[in-house]
PyMOL commands that place a pseudoatom at each C-alpha (Angstrom):
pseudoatom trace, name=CA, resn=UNK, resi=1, chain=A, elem=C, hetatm=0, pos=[122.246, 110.867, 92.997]
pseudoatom trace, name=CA, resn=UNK, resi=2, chain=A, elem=C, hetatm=0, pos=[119.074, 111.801, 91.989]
pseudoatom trace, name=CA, resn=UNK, resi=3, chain=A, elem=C, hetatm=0, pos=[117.033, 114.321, 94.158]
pseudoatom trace, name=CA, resn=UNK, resi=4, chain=A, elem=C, hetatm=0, pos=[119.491, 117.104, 93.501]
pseudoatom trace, name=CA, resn=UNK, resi=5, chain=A, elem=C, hetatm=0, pos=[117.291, 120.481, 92.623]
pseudoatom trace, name=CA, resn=UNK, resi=6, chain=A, elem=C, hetatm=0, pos=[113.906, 120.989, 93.794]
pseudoatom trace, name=CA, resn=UNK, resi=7, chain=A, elem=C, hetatm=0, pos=[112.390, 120.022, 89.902]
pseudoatom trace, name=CA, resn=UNK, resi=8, chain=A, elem=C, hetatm=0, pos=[114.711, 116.486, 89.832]
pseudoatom trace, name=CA, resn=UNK, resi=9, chain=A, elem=C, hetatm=0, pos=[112.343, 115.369, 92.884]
pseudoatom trace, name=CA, resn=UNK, resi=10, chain=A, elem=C, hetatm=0, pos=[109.416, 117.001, 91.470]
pseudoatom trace, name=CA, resn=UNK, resi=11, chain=A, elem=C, hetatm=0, pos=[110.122, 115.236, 88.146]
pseudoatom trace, name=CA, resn=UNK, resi=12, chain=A, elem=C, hetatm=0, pos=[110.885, 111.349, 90.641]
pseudoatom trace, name=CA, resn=UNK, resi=13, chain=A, elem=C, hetatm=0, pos=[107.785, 112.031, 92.386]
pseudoatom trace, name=CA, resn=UNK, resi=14, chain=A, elem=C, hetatm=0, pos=[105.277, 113.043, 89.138]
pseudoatom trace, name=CA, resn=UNK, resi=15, chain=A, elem=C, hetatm=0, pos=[106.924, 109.969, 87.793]
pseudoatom trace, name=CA, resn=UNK, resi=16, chain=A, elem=C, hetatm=0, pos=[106.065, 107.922, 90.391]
pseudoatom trace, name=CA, resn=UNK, resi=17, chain=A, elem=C, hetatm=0, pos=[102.491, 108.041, 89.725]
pseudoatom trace, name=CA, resn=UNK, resi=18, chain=A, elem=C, hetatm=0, pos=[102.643, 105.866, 86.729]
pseudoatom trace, name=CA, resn=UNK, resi=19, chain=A, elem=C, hetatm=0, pos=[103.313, 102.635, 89.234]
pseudoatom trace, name=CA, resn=UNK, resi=20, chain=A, elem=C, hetatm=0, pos=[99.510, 103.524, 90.501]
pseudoatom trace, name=CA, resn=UNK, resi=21, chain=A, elem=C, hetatm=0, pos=[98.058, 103.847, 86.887]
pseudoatom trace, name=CA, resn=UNK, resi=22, chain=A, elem=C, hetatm=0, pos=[99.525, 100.359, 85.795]
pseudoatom trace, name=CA, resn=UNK, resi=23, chain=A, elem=C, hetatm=0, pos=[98.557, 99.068, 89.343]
pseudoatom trace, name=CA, resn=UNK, resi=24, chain=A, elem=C, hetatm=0, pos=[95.191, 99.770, 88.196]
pseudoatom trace, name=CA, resn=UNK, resi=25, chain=A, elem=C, hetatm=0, pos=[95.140, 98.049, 85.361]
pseudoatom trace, name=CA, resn=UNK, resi=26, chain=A, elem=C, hetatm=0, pos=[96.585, 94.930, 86.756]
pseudoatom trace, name=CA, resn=UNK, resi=27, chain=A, elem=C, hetatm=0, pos=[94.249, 95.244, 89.568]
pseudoatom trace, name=CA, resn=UNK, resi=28, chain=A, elem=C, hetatm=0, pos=[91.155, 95.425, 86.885]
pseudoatom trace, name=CA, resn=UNK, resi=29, chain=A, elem=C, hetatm=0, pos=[91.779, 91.398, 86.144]
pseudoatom trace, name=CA, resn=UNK, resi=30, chain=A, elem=C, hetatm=0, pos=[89.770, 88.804, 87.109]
pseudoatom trace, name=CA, resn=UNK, resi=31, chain=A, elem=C, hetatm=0, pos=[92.956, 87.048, 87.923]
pseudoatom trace, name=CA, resn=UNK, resi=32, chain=A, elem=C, hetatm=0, pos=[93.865, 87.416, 91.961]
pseudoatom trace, name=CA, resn=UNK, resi=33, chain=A, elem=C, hetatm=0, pos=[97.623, 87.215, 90.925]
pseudoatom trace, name=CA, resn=UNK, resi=34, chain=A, elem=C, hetatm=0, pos=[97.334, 89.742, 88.227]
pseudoatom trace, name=CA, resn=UNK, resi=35, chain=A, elem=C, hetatm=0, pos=[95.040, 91.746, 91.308]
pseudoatom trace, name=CA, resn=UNK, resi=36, chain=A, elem=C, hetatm=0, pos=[98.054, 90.627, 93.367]
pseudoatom trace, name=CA, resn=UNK, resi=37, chain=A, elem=C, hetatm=0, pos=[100.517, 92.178, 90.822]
pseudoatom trace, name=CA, resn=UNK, resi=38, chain=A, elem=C, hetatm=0, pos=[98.349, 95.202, 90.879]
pseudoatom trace, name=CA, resn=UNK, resi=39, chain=A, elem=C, hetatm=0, pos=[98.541, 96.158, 94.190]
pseudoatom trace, name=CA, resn=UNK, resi=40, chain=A, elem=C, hetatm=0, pos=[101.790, 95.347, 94.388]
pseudoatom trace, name=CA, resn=UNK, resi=41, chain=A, elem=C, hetatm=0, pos=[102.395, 97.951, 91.820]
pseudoatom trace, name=CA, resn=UNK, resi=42, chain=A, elem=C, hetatm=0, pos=[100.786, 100.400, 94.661]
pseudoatom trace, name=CA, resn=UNK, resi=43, chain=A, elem=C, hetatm=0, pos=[103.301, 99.382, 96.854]
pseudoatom trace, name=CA, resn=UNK, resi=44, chain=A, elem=C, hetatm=0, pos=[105.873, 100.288, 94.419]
pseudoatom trace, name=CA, resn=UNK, resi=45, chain=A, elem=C, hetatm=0, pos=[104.443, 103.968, 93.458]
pseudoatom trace, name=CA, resn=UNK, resi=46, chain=A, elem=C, hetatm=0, pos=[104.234, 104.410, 97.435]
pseudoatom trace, name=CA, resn=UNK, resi=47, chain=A, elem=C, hetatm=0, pos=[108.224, 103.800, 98.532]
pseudoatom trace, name=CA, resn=UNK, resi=48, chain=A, elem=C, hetatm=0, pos=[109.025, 105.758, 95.287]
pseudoatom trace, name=CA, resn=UNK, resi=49, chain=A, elem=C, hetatm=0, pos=[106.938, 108.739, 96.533]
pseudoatom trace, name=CA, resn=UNK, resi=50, chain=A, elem=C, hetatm=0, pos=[108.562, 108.445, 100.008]
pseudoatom trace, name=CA, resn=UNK, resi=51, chain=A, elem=C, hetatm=0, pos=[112.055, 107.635, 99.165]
pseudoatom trace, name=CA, resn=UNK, resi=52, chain=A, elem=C, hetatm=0, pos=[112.002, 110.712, 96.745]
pseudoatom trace, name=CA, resn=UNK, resi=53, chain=A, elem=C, hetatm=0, pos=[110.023, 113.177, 99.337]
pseudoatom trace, name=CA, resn=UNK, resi=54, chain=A, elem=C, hetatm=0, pos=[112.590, 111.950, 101.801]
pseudoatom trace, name=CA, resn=UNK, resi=55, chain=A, elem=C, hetatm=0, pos=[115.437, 114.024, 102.866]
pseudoatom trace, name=CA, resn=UNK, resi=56, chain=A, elem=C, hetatm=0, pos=[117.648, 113.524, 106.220]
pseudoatom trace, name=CA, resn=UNK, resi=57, chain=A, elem=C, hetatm=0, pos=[118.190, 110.483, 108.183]
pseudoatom trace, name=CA, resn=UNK, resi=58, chain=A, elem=C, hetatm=0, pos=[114.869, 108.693, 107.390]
pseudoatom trace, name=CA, resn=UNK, resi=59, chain=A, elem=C, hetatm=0, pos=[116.133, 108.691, 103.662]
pseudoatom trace, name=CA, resn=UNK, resi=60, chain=A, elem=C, hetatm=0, pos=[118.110, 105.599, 103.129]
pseudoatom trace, name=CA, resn=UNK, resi=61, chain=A, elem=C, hetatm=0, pos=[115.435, 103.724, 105.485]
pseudoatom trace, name=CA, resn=UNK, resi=62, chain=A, elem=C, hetatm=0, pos=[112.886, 104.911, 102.369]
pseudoatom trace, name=CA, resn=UNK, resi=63, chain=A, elem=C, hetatm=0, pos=[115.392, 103.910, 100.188]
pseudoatom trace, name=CA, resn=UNK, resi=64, chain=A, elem=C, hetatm=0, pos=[115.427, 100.350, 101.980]
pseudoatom trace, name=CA, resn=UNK, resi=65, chain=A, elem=C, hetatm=0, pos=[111.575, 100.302, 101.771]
pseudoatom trace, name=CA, resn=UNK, resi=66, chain=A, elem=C, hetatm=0, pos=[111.597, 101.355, 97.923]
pseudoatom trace, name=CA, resn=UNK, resi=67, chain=A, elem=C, hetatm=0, pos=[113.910, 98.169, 97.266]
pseudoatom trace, name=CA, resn=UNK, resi=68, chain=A, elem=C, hetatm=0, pos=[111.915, 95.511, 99.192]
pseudoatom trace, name=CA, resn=UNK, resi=69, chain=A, elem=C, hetatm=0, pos=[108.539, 97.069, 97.465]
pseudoatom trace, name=CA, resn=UNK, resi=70, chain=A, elem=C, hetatm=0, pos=[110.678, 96.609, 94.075]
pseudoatom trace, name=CA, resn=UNK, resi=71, chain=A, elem=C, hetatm=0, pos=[111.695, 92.942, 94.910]
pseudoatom trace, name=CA, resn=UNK, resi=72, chain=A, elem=C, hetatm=0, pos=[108.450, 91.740, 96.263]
pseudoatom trace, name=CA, resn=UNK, resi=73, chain=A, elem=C, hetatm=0, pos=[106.390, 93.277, 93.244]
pseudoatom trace, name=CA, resn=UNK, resi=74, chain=A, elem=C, hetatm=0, pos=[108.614, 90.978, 90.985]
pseudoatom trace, name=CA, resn=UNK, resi=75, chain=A, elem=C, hetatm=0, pos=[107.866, 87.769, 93.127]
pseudoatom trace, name=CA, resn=UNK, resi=76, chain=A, elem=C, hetatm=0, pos=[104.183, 88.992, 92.788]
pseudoatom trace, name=CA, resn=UNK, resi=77, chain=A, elem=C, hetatm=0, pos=[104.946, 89.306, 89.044]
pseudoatom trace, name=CA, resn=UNK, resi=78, chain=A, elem=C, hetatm=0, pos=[106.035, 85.756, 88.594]
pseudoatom trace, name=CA, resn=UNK, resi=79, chain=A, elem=C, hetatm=0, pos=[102.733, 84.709, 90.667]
pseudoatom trace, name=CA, resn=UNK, resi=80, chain=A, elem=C, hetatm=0, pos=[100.528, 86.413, 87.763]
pseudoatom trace, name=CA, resn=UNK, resi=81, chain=A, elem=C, hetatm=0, pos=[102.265, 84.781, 85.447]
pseudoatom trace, name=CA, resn=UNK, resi=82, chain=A, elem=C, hetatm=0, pos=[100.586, 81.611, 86.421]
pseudoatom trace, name=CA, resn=UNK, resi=83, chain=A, elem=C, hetatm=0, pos=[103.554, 79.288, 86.180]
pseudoatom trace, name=CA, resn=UNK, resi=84, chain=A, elem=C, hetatm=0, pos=[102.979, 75.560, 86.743]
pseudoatom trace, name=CA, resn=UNK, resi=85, chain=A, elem=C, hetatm=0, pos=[104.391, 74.737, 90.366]
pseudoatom trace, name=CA, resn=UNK, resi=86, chain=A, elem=C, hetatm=0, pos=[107.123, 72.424, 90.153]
pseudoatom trace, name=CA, resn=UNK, resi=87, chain=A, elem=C, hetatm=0, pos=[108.845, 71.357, 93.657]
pseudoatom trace, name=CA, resn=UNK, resi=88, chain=A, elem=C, hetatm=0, pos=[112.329, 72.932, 92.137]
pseudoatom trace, name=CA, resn=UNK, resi=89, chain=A, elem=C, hetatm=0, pos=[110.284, 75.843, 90.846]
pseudoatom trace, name=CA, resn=UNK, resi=90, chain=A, elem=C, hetatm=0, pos=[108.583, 76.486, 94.200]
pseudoatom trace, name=CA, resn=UNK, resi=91, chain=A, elem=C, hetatm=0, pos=[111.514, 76.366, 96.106]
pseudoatom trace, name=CA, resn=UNK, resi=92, chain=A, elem=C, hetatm=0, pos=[113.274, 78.492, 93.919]
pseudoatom trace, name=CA, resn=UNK, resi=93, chain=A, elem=C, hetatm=0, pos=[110.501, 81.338, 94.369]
pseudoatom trace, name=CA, resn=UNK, resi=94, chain=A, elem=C, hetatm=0, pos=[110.403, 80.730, 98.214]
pseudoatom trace, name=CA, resn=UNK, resi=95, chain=A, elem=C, hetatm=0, pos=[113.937, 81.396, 97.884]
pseudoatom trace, name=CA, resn=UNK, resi=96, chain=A, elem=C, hetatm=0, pos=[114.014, 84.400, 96.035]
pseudoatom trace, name=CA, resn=UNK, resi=97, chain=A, elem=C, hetatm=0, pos=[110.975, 85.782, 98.508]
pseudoatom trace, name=CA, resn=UNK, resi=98, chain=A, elem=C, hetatm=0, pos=[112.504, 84.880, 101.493]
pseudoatom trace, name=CA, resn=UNK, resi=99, chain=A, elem=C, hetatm=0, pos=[115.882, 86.512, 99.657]
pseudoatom trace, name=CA, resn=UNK, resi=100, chain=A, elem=C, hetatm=0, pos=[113.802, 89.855, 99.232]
pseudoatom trace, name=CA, resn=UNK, resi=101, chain=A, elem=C, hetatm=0, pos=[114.867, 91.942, 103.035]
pseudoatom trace, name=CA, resn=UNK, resi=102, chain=A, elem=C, hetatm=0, pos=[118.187, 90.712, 102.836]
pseudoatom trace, name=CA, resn=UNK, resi=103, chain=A, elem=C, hetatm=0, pos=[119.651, 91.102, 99.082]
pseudoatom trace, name=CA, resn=UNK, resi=104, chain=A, elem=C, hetatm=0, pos=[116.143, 92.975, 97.259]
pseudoatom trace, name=CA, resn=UNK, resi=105, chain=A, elem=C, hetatm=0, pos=[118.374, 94.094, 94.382]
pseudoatom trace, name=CA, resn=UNK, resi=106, chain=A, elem=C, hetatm=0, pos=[119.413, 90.409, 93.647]
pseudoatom trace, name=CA, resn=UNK, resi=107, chain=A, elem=C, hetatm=0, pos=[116.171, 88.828, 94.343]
pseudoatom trace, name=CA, resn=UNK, resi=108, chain=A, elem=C, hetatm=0, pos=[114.453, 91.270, 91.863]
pseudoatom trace, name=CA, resn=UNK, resi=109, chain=A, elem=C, hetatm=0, pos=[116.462, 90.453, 89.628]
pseudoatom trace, name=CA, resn=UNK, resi=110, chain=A, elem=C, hetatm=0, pos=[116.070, 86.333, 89.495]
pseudoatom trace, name=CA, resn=UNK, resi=111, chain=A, elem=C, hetatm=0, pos=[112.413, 87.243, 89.521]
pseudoatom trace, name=CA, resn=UNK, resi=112, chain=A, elem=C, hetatm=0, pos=[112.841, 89.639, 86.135]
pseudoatom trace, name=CA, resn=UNK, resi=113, chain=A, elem=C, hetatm=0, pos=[114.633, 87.068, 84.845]
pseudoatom trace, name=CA, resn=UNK, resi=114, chain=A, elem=C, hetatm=0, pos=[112.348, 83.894, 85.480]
pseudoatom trace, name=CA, resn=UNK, resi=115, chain=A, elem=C, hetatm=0, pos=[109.783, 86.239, 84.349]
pseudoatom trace, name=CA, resn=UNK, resi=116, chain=A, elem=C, hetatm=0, pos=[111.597, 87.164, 80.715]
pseudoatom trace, name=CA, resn=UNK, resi=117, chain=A, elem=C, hetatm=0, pos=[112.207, 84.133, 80.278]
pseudoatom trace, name=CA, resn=UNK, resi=118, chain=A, elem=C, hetatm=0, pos=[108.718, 82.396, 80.894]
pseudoatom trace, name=CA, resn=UNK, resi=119, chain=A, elem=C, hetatm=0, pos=[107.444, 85.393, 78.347]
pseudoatom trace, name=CA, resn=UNK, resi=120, chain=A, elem=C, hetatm=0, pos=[110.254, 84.251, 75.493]
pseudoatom trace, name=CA, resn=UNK, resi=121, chain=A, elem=C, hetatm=0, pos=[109.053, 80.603, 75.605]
pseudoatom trace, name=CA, resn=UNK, resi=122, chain=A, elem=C, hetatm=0, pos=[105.413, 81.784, 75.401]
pseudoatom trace, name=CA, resn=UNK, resi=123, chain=A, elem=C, hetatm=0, pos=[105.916, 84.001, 72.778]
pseudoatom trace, name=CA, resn=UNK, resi=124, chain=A, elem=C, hetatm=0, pos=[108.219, 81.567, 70.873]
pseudoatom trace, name=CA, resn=UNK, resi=125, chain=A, elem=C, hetatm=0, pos=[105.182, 79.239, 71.078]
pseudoatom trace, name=CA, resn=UNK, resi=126, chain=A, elem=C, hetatm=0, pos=[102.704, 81.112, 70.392]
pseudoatom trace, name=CA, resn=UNK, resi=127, chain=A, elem=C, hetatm=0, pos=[103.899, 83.574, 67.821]
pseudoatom trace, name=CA, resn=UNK, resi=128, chain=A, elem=C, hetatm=0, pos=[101.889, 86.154, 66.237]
pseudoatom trace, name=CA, resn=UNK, resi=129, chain=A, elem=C, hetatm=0, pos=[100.547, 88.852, 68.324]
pseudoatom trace, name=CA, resn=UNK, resi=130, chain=A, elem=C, hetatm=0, pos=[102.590, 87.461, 71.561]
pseudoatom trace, name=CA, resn=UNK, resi=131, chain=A, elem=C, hetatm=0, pos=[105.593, 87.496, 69.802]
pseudoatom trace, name=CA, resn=UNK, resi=132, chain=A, elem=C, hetatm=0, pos=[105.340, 90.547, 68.582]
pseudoatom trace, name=CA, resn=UNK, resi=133, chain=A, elem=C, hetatm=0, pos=[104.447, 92.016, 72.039]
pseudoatom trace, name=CA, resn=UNK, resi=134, chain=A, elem=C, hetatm=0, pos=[107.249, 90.447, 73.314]
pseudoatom trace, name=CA, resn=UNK, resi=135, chain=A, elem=C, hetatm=0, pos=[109.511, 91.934, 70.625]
pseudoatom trace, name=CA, resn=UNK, resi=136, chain=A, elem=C, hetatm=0, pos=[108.623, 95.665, 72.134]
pseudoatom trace, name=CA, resn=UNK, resi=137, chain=A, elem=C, hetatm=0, pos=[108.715, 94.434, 75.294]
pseudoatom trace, name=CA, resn=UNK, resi=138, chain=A, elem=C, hetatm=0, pos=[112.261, 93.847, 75.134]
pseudoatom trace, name=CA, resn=UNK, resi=139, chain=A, elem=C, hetatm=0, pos=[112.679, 96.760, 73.661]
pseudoatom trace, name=CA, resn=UNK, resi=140, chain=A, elem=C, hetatm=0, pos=[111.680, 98.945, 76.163]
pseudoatom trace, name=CA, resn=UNK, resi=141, chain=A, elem=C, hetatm=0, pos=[113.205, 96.478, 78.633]
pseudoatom trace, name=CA, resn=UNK, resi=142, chain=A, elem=C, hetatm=0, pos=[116.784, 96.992, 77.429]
pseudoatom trace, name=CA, resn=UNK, resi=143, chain=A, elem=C, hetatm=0, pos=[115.990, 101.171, 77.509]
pseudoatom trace, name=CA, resn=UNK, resi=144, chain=A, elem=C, hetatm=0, pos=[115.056, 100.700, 81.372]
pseudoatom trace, name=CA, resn=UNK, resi=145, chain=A, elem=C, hetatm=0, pos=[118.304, 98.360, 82.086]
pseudoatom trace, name=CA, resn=UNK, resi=146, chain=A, elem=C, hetatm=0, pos=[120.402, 101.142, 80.058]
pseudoatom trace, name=CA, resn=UNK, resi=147, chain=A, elem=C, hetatm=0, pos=[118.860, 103.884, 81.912]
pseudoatom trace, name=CA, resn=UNK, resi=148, chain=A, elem=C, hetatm=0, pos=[119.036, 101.757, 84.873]
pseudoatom trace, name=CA, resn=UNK, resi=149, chain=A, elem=C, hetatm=0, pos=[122.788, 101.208, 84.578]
pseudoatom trace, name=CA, resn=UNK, resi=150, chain=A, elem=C, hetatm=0, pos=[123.176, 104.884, 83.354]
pseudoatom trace, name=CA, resn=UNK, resi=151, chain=A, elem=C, hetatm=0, pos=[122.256, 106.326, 86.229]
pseudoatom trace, name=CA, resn=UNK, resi=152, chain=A, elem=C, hetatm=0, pos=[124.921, 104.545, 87.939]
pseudoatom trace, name=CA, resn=UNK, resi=153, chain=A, elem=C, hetatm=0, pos=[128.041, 105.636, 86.015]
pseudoatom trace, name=CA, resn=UNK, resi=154, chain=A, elem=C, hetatm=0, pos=[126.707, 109.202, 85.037]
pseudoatom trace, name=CA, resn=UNK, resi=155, chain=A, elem=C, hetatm=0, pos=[125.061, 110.118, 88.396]
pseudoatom trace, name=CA, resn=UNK, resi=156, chain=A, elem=C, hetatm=0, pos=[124.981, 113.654, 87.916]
pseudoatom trace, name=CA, resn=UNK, resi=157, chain=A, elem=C, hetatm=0, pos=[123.156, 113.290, 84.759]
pseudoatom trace, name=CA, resn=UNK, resi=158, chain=A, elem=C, hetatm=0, pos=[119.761, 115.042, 85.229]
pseudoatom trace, name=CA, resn=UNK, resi=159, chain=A, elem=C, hetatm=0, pos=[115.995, 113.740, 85.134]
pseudoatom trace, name=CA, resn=UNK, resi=160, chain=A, elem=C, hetatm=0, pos=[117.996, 110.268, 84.474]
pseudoatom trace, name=CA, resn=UNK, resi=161, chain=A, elem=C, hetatm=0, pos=[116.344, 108.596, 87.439]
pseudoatom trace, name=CA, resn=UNK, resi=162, chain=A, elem=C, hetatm=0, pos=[112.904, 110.221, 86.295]
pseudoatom trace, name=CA, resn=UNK, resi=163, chain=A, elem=C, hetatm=0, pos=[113.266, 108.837, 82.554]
pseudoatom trace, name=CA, resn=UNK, resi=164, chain=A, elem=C, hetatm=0, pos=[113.938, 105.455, 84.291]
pseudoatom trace, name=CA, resn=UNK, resi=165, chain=A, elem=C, hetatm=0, pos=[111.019, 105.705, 86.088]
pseudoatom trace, name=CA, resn=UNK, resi=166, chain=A, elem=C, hetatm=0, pos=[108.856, 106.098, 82.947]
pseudoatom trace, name=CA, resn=UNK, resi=167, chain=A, elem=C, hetatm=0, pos=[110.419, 103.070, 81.122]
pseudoatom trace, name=CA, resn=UNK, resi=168, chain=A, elem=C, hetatm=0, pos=[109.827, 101.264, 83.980]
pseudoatom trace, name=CA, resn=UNK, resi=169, chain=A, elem=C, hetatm=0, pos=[106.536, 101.364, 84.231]
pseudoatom trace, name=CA, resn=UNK, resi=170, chain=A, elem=C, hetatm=0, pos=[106.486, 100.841, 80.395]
pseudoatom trace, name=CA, resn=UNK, resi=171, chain=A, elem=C, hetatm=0, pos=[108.531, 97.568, 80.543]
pseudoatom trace, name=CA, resn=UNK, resi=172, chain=A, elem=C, hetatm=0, pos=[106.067, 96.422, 82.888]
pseudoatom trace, name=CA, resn=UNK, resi=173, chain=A, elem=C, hetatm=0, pos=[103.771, 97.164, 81.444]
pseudoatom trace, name=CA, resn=UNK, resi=174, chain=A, elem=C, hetatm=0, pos=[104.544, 94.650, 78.830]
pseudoatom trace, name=CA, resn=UNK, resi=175, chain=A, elem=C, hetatm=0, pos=[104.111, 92.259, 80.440]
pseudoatom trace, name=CA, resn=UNK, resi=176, chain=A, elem=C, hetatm=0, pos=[100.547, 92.440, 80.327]
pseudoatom trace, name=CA, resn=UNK, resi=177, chain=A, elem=C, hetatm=0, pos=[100.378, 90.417, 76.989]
pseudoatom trace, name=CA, resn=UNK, resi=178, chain=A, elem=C, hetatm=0, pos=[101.898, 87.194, 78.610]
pseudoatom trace, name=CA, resn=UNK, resi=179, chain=A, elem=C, hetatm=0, pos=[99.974, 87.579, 81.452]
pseudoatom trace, name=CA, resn=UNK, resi=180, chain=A, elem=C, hetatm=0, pos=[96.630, 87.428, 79.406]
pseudoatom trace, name=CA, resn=UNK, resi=181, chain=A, elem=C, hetatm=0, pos=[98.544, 84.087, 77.544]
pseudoatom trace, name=CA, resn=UNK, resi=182, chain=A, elem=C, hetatm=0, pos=[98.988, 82.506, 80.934]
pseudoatom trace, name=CA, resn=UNK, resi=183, chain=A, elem=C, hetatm=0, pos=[94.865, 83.036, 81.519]
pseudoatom trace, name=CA, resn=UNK, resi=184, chain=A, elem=C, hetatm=0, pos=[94.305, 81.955, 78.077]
for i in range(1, 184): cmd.bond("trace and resi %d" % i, "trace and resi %d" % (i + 1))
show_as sticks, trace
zoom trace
């Protein structure tokens, strides 16, 4: 429900721009899937800025278009990751891409979770700085999900949507550590 008062989708669109900032950054690598990532990041910032300058019947198509760019930013998240290909492995991400138009939500979220996972063995391997990083990581991960969920059961909350927003762009942002690891 978020979009209510003129300064709730002032507040969704300002914090929209972060996606572009961390696309940036991404893009910066030397590593086409962390470029990949990167743009994809673009993608993201874009739908938000439409779905939440939207009004009238174009606004659940926006809406649509917000949740694909969601879904296939974390497929493009996994790919900067670097994972070894395994047949099972490869299927299982052509799945989840090819799952992106017609269930984004659920797609996005095998992808967050391949990803989280990938970063816990890393980290548990590597330990010291990367485990660390992946400490705060989770962190700020479990503020988005609660914000995430939040806005949900208190829909009438205000700014909720544009606080989730900013820790999601901070939780992907931490990813950045096991991205480097994967280069490494």
């Amino acid at each position: 429900m978020s979009d209510t008062s003129l300064s709730e989708r002032l507040s969704n669109l300002v914090t929209s721009l972060p996606f572009f900032v961390l696309g940036s950054a991404f893009r910066d690598s030397p590593q086409p899937g962390s470029q990949l990532f990167g743009t994809s990041l673009y993608g993201v910032g874009t739908a938000s800025m439409l779905y939440h300058r939207s009004e009238g019947a174009w606004r659940p198509r926006w809406r649509q278009l917000d949740y694909l760019a969601i879904g296939l930013s974390s497929c493009c998240l996994v790919t900067a990751l670097r994972l070894r290909p395994r047949k099972r492995l490869r299927a299982a991400r052509l799945a989840c891409l090819a799952a992106v138009p017609l269930h984004p939500l659920a797609a996005t979220a095998a992808n967050i979770l391949l990803a989280e996972g990938v970063y816990a063995v890393r980290a548990r391997r590597a330990g010291g700085a990367l485990a660390r990083a992946h400490a705060q990581h989770l962190a700020v991960s479990a503020v988005a999900a609660t914000l995430f969920v939040a806005e949900e059961v208190w829909p009438a909350v205000p700014l909720i949507h544009a606080a989730w927003h900013l820790a999601a762009v901070a939780a992907i942002a931490g990813f950045a550590p096991a991205i480097e690891a994967a280069t490494a």
